[in-house]
Every structure is written in structure tokens, then in C-alpha cells.
DSSP file (Angstrom, degrees, kcal/mol; ACC not computed):
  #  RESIDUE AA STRUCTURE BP1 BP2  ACC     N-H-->O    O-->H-N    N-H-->O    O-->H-N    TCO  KAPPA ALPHA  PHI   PSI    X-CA   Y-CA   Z-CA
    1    1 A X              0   0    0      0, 0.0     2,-0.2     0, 0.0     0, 0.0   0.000 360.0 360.0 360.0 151.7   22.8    8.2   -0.1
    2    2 A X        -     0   0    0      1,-0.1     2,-0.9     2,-0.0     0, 0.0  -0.605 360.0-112.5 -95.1 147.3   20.2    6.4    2.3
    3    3 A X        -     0   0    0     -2,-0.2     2,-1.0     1,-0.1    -1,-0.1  -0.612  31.5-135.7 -63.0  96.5   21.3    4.0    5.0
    4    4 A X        +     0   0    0     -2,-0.9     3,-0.1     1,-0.1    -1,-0.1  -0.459  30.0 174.5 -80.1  99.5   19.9    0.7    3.7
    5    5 A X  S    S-     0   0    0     -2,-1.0     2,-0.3     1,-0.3    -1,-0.1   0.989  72.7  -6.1 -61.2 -85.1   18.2   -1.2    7.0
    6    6 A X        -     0   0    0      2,-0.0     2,-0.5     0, 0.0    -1,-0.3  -0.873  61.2-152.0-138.1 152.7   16.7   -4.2    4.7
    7    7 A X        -     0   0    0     -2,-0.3     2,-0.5    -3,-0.1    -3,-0.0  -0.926   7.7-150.4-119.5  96.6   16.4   -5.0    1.2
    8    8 A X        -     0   0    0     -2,-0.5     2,-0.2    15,-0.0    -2,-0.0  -0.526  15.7-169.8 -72.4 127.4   13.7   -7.3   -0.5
    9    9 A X        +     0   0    0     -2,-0.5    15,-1.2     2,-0.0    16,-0.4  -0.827  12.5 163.5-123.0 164.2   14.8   -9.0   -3.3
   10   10 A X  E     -A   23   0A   0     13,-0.2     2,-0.3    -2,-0.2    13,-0.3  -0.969  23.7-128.4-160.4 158.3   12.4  -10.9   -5.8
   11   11 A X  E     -A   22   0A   0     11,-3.7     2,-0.8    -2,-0.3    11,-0.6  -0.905   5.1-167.9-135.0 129.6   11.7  -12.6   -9.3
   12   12 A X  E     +A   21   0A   0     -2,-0.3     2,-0.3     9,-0.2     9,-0.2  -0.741  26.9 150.1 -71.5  98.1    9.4  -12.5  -11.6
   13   13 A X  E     +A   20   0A   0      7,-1.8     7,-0.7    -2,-0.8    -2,-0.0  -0.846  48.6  55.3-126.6 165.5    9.5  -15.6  -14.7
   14   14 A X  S    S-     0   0    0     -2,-0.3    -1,-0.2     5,-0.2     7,-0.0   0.763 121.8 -47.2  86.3  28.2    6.9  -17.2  -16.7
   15   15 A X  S >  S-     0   0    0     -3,-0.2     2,-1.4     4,-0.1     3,-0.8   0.484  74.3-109.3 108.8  10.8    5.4  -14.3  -18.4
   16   16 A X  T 3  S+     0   0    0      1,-0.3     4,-0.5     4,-0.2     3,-0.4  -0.578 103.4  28.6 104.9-155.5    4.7  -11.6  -16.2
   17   17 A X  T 3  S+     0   0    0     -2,-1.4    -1,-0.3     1,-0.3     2,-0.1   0.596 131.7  45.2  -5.5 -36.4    1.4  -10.6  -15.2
   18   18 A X  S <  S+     0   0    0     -3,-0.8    -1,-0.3    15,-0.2    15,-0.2  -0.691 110.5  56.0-142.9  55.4    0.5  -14.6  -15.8
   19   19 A X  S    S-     0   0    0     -3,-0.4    13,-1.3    -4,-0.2     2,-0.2  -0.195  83.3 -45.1-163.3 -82.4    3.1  -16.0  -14.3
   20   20 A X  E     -AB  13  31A   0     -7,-0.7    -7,-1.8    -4,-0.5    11,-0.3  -0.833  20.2-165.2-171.9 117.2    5.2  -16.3  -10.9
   21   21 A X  E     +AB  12  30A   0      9,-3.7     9,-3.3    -9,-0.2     2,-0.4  -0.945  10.4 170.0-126.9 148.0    6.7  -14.7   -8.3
   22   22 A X  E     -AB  11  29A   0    -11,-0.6   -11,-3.7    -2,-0.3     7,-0.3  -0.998  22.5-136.4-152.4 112.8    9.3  -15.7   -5.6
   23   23 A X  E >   -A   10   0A   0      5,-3.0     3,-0.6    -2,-0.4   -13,-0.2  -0.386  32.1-114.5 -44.8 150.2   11.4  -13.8   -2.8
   24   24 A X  T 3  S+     0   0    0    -15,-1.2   -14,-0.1     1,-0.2    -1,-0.1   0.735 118.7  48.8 -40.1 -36.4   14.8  -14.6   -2.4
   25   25 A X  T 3  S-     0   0    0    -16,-0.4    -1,-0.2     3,-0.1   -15,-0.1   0.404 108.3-123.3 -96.4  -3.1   14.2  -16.1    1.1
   26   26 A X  S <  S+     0   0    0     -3,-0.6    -2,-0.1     2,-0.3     3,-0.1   0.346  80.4 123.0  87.0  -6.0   11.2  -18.1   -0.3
   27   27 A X  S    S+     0   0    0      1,-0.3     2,-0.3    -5,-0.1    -1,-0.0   0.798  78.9  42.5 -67.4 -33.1    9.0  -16.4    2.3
   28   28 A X        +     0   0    0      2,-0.0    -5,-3.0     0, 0.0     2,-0.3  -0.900  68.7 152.2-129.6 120.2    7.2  -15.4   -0.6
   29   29 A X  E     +B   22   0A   0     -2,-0.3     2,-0.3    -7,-0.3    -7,-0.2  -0.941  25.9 143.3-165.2  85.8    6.4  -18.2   -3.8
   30   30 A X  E     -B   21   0A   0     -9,-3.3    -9,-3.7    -2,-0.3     2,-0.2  -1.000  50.1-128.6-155.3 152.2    3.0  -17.6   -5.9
   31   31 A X  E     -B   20   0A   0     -2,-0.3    14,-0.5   -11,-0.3   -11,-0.3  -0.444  31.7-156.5 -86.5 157.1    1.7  -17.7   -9.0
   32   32 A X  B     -c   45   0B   0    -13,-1.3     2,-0.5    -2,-0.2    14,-0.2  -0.847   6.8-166.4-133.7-178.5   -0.1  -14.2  -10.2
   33   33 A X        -     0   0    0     12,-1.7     2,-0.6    -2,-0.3   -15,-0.2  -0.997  30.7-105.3-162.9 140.7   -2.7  -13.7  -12.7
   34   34 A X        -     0   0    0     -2,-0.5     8,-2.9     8,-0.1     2,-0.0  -0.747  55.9-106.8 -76.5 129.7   -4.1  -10.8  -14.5
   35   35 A X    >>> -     0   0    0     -2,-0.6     3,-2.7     6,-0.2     5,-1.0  -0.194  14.5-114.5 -53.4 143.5   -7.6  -10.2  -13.0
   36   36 A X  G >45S+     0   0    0      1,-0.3     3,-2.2     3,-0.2    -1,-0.1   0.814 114.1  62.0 -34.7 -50.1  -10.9  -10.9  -14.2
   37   37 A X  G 345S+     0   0    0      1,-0.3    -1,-0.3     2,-0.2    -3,-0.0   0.781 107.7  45.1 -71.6 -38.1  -11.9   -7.6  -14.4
   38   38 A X  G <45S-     0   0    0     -3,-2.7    -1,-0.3     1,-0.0    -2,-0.2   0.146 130.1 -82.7 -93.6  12.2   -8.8   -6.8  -17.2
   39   39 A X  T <<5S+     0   0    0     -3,-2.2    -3,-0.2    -4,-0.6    -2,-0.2   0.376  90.4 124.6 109.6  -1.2   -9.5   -9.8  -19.3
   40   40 A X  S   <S-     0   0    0     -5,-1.0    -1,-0.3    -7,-0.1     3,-0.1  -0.251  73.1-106.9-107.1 167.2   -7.4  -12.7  -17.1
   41   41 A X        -     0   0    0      1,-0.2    -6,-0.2    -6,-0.1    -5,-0.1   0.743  56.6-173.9 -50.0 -26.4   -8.1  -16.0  -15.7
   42   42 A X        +     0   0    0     -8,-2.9    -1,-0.2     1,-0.1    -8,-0.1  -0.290  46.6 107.1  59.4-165.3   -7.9  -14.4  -12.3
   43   43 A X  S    S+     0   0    0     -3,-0.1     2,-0.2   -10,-0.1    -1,-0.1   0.923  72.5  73.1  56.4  31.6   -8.1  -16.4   -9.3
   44   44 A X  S    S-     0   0    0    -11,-0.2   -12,-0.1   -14,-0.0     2,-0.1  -0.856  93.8 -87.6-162.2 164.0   -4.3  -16.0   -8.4
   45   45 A X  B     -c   32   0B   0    -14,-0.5   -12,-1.7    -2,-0.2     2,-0.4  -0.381  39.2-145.3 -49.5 147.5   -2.8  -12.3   -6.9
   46   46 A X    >   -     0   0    0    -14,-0.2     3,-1.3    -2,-0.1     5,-0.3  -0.995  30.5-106.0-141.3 161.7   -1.7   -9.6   -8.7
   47   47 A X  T 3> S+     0   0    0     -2,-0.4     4,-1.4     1,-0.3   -13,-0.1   0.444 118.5  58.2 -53.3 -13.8    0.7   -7.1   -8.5
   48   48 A X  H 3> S+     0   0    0      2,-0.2     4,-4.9     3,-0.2    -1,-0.3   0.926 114.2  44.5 -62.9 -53.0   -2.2   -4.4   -7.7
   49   49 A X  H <> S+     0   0    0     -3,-1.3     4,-1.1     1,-0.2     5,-0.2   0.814 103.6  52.5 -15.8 -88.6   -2.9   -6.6   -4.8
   50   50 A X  H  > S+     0   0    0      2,-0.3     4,-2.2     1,-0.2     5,-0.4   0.801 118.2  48.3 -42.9 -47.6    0.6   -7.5   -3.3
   51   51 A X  H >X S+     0   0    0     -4,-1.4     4,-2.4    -5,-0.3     3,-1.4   0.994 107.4  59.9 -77.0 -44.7    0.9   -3.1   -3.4
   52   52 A X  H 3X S+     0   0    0     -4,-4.9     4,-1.4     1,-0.3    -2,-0.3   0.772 109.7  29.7 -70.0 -23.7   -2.0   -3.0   -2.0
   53   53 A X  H 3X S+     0   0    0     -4,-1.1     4,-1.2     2,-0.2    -1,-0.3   0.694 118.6  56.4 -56.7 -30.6   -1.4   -5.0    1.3
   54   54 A X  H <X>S+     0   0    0     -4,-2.2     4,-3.8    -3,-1.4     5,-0.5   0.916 113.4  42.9 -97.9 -47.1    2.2   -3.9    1.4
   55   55 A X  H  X5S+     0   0    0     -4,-2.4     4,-2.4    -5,-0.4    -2,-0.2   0.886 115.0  49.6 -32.5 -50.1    0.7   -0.1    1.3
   56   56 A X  H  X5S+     0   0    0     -4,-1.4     4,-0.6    -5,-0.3    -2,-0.2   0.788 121.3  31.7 -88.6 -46.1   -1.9   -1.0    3.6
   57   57 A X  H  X5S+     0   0    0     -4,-1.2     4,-1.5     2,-0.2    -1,-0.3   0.797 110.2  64.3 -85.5 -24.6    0.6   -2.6    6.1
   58   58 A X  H  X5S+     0   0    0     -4,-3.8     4,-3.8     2,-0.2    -2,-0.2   0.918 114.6  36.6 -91.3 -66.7    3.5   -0.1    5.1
   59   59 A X  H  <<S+     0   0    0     -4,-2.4     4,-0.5    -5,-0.5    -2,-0.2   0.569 111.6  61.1 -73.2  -6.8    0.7    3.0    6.7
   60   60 A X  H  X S+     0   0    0     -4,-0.6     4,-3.1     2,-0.2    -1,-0.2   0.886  99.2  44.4 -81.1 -65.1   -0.3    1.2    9.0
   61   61 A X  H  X S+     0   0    0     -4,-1.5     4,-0.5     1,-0.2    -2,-0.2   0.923 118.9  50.8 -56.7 -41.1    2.7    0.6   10.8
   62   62 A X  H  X S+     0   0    0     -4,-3.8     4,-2.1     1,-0.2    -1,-0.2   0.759 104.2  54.9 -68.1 -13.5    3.5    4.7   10.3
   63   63 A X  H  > S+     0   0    0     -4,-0.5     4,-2.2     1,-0.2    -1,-0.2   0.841 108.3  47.1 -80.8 -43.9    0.4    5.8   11.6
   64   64 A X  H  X S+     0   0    0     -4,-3.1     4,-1.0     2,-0.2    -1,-0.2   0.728 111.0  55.4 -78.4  -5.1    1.1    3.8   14.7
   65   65 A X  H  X S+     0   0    0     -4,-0.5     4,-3.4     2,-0.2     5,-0.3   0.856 108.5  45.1 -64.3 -65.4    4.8    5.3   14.9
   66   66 A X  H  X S+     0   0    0     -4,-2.1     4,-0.8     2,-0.2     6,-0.2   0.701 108.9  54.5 -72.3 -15.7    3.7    8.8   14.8
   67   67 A X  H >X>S+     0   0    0     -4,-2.2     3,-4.6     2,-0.2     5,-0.6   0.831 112.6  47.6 -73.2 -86.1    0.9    8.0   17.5
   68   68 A X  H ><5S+     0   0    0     -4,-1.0     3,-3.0     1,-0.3    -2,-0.2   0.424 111.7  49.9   8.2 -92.6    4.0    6.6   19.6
   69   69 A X  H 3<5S+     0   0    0     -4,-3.4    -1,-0.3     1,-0.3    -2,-0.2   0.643 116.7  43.3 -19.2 -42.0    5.8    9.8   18.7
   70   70 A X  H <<5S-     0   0    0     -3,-4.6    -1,-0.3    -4,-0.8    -2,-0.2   0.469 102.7-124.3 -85.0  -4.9    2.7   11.6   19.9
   71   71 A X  T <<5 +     0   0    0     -3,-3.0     2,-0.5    -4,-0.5    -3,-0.2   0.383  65.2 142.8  59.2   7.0    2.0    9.9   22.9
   72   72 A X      < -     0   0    0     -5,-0.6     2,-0.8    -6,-0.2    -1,-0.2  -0.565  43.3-141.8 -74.6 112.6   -1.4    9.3   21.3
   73   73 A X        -     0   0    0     -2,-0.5     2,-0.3    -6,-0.1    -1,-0.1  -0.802  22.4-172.9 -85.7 114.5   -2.9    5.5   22.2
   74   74 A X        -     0   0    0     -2,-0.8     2,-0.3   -10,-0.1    31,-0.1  -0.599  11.9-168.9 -96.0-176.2   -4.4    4.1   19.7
   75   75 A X        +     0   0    0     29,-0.5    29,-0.5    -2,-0.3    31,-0.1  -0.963  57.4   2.1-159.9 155.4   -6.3    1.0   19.5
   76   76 A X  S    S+     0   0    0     -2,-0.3     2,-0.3     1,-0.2    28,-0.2   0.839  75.8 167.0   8.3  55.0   -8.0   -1.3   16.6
   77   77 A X        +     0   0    0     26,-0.1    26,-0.3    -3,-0.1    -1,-0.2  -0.611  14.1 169.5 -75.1 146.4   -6.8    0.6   14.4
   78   78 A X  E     -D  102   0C   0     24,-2.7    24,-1.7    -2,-0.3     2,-0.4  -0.823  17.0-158.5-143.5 168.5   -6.7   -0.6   10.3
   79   79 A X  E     -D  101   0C   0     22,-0.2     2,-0.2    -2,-0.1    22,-0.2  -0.905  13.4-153.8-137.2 136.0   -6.0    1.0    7.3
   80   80 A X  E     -D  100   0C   0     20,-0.7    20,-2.2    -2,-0.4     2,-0.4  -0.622   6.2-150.5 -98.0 162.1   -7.3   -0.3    3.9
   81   81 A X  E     -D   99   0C   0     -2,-0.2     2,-0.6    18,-0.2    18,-0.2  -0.985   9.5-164.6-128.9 137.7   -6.0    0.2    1.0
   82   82 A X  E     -D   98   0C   0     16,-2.5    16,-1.0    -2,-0.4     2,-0.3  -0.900   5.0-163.6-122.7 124.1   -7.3    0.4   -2.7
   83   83 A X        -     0   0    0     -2,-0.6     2,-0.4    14,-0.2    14,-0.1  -0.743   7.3-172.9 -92.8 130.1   -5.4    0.2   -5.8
   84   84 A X        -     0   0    0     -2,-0.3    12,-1.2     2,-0.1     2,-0.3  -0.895   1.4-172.2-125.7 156.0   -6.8    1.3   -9.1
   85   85 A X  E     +F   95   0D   0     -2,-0.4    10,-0.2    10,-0.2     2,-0.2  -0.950  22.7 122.3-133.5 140.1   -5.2    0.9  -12.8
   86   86 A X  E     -F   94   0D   0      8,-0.6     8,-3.0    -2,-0.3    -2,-0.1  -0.817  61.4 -42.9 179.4 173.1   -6.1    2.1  -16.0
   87   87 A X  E     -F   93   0D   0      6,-0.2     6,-0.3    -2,-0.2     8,-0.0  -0.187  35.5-151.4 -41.8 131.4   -4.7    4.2  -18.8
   88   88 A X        -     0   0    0      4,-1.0     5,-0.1     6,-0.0    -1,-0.1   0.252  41.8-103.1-107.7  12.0   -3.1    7.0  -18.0
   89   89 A X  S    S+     0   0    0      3,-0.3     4,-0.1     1,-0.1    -2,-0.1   0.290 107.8  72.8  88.6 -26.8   -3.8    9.2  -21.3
   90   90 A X  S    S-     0   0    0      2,-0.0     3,-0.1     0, 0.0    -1,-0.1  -0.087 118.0 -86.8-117.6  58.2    0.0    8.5  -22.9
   91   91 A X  S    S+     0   0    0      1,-0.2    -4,-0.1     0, 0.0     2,-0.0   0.138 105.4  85.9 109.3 -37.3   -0.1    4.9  -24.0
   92   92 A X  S    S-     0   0    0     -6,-0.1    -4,-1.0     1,-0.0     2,-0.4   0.153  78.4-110.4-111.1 179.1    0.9    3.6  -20.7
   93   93 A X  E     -F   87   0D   0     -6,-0.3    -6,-0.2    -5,-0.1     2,-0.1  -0.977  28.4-152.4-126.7 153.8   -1.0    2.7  -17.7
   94   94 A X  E     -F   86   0D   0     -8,-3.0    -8,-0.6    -2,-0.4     2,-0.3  -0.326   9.1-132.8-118.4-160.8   -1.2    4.5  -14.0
   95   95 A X  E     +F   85   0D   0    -10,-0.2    38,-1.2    36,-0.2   -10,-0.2  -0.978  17.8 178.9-153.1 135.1   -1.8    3.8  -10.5
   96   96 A X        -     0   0    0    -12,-1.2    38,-0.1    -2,-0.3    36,-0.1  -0.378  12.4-163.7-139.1  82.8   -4.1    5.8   -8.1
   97   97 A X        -     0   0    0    -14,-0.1     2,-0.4     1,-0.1   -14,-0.2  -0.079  13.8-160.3 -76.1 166.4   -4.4    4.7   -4.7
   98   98 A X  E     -D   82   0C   0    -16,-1.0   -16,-2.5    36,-0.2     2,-0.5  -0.992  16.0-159.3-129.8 122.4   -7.2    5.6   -2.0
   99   99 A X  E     -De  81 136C   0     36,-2.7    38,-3.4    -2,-0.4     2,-0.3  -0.975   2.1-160.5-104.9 130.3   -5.9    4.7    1.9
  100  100 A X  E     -De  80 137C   0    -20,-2.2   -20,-0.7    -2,-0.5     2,-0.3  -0.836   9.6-174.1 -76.5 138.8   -8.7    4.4    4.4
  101  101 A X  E     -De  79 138C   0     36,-1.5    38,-3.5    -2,-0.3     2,-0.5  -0.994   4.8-167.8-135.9 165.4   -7.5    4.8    8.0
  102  102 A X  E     +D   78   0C   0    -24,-1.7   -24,-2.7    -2,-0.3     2,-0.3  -0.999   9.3 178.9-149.3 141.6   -9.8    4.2   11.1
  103  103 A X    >   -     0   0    0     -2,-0.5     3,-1.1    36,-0.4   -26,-0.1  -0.909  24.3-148.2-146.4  78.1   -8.8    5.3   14.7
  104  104 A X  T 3  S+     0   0    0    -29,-0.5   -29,-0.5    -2,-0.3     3,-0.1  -0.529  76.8  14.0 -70.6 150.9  -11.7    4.3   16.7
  105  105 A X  T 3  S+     0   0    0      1,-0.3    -1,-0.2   -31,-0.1     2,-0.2   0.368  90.3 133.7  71.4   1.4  -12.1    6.9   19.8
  106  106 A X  S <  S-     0   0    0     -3,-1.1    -1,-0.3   -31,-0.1    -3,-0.1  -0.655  71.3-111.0 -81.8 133.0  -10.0    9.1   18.5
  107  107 A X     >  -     0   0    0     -2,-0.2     4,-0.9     1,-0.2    -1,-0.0  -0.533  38.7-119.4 -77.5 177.5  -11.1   12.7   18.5
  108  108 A X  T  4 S+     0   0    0      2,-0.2     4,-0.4     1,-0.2    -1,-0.2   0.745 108.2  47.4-113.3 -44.5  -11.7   13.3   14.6
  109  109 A X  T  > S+     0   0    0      2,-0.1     4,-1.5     1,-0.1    -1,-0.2   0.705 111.4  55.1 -75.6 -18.5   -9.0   16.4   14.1
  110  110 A X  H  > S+     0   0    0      2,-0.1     4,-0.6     1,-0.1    -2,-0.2   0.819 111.7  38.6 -70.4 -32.0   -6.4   14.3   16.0
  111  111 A X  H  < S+     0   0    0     -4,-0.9     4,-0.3     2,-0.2    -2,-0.1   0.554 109.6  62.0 -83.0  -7.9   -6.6   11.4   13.9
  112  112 A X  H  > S+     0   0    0     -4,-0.4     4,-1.8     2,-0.2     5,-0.2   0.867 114.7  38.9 -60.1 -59.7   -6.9   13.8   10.9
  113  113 A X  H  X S+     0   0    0     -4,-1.5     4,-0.6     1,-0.3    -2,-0.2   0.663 107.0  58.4 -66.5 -24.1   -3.3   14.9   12.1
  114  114 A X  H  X S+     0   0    0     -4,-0.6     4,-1.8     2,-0.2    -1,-0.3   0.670 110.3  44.4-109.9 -21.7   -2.1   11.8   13.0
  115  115 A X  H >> S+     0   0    0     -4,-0.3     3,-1.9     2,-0.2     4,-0.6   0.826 109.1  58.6 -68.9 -87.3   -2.7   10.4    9.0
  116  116 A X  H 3< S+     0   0    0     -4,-1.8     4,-0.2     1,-0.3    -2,-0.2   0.630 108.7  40.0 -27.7 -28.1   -1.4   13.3    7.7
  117  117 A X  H 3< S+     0   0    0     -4,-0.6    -1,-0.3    -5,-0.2    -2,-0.2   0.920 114.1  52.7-104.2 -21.0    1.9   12.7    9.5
  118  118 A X  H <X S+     0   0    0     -3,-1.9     4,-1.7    -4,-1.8     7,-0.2   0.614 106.8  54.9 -23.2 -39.6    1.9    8.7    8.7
  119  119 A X  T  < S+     0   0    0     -4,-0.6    -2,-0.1     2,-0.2    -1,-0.1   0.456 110.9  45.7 -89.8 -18.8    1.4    9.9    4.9
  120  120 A X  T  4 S+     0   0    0     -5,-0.3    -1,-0.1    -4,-0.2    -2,-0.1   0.472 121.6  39.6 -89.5  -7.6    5.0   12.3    5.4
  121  121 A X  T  4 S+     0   0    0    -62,-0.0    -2,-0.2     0, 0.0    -3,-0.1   0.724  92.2 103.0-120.5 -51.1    6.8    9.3    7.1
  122  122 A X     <  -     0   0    0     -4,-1.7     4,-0.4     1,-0.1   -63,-0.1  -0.062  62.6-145.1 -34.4 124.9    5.6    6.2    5.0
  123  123 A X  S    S+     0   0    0      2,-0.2     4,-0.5     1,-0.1    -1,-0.1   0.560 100.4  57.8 -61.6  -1.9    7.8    4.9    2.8
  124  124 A X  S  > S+     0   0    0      2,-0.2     4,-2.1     1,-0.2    -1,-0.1   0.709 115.1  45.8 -88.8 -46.2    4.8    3.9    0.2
  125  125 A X  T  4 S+     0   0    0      1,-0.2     4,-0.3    -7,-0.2    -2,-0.2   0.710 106.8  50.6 -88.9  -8.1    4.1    7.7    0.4
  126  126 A X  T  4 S+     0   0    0     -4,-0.4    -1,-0.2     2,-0.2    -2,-0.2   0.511 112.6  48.2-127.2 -32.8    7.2    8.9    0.1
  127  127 A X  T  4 S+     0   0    0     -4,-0.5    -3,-0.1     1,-0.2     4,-0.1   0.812 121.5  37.1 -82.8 -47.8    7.9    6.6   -3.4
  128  128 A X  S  X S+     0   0    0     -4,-2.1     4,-0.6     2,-0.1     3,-0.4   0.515  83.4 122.7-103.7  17.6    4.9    7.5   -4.8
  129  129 A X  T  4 S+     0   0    0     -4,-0.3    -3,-0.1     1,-0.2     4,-0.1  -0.324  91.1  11.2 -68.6 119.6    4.4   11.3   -3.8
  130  130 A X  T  4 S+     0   0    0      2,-0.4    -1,-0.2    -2,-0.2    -2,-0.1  -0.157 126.1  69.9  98.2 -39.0    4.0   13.6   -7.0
  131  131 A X  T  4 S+     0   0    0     -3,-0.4     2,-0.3    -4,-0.1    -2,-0.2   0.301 101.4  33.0 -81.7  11.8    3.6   10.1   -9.1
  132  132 A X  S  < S-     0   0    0     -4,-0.6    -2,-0.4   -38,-0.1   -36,-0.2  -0.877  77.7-122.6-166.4 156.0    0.3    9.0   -7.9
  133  133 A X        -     0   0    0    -38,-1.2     2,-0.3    -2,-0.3    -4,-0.1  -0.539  41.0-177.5 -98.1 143.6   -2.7   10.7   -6.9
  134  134 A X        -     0   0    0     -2,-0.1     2,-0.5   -38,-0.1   -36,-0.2  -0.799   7.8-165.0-112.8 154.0   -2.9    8.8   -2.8
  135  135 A X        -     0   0    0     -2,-0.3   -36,-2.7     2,-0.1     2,-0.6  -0.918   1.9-158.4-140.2 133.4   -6.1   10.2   -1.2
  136  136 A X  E     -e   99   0C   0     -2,-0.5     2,-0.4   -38,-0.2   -36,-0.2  -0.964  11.2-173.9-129.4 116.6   -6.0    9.5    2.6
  137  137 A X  E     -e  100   0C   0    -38,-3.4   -36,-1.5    -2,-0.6     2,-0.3  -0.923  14.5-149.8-113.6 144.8   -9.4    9.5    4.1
  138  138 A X  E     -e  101   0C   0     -2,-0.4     2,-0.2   -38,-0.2   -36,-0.2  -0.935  20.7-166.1 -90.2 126.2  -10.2    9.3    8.0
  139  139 A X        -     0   0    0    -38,-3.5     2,-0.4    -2,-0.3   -36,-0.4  -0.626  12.8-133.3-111.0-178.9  -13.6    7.5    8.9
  140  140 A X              0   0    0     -2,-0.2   -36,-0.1   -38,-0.1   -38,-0.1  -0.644 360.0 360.0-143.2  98.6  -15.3    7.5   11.8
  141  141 A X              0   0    0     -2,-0.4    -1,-0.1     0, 0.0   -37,-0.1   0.232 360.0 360.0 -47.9 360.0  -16.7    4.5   13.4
């Protein structure tokens, strides 16, 4: 069994998709909204968001672990994230993410290597590996 460091706890009322969400600690307390693009009001987060920023911040922080680990400095480094939804072909709907990561100054096969071992460490990769297709691209500024 894994050594549990921290736990987020949360609740969802009021319908879902179109309704409301709240940590435990109050740190987080928003309404969410199905996006335009899928037939909703919009104009509030929704749960693609919220993974993506927690992804986004989630690889971020491993990518800068394993440079540690590596003795590799970086600097302004970001990684975006984009979350995509749609049917998944049994009934149901999936999830595919794309991570950007950018390592300015970084020679182009070290920072190749240094996603690749961020994407082995992340917990966000680690949850969805083998359940959603992640594509981790390096760019170069």
C-alpha cells in the first residue's frame, strides 16, 4: 500500500457538470458549467479545466524534480496542458491529453530526456498511463 503524504478531499452538489464544487479546506469554492462548445452556458470552469491545470502544474513540478535530480538548471520553464473529450466508441466518453513542455536553452535531446523522466515520475502520468493517450511534446523557443 502507498504511504499517503496528503489527501484532497472535495464535493460535488447541485447537479454535476452544472453545478458546484468545494474542497474541504474551502481553498477551493466554484461553481462549474458545461462548456459552450458541448452545449452549456459556459462561462464558469469545468472539470476538463480544473485536470487540466492540475496536470499542467502536477508536470511541471516533476519536470523540475528530475532536472534537480539531474543537476540540469532550468529556467522559465512552463508546461501547458490540453484536455480533450469526446466519445469514446462504447457509449461512454474519454479523455486524451496533449502536455506541452518548454525548457528554453536547453539542448533539445536533454530536455527530450528530461520530459520523458517527468512523464515516469508524475503522478497525473502515472494515474492515467495505459488509460489515456498523453502525448508529451518538447518545443523549442
Amino acid at each position: 500500500p502507498m504511504d499517503t503524504l496528503y489527501t484532497a478531499e472535495a464535493l460535488a452538489t447541485g447537479g454535476g457538470r452544472n453545478g458546484h464544487v468545494r474542497t474541504a479546506d474551502g481553498i477551493l469554492d466554484i461553481d462549474v458549467r458545461v462548456p459552450k462548445e458541448m452545449g452549456g452556458a459556459g462561462g464558469a470552469p469545468n472539470p476538463e479545466l480544473l485536470f487540466a491545470a492540475g496536470y499542467a502544474a502536477c508536470f511541471h513540478s516533476a519536470l523540475q524534480s528530475v532536472a534537480r535530480a539531474q543537476k540540469v538548471e532550468i529556467h522559465d520553464s512552463s508546461v501547458g496542458s490540453r484536455v480533450a473529450i469526446g466519445p469514446n466508441g462504447q457509449g461512454g466518453f474519454g479523455l486524451a491529453v496533449e502536455l506541452e513542455v518548454n525548457l528554453p536553452g536547453i539542448d533539445p535531446l536533454v530536455a527530450r530526456g528530461l520530459a520523458d523522466a517527468a512523464h515516469q515520475v508524475c503522478p497525473y502520468s502515472n494515474a492515467t498511463r495505459g488509460n489515456i493517450d498523453v502525448t508529451v511534446t518538447v518545443v523549442d523557443d
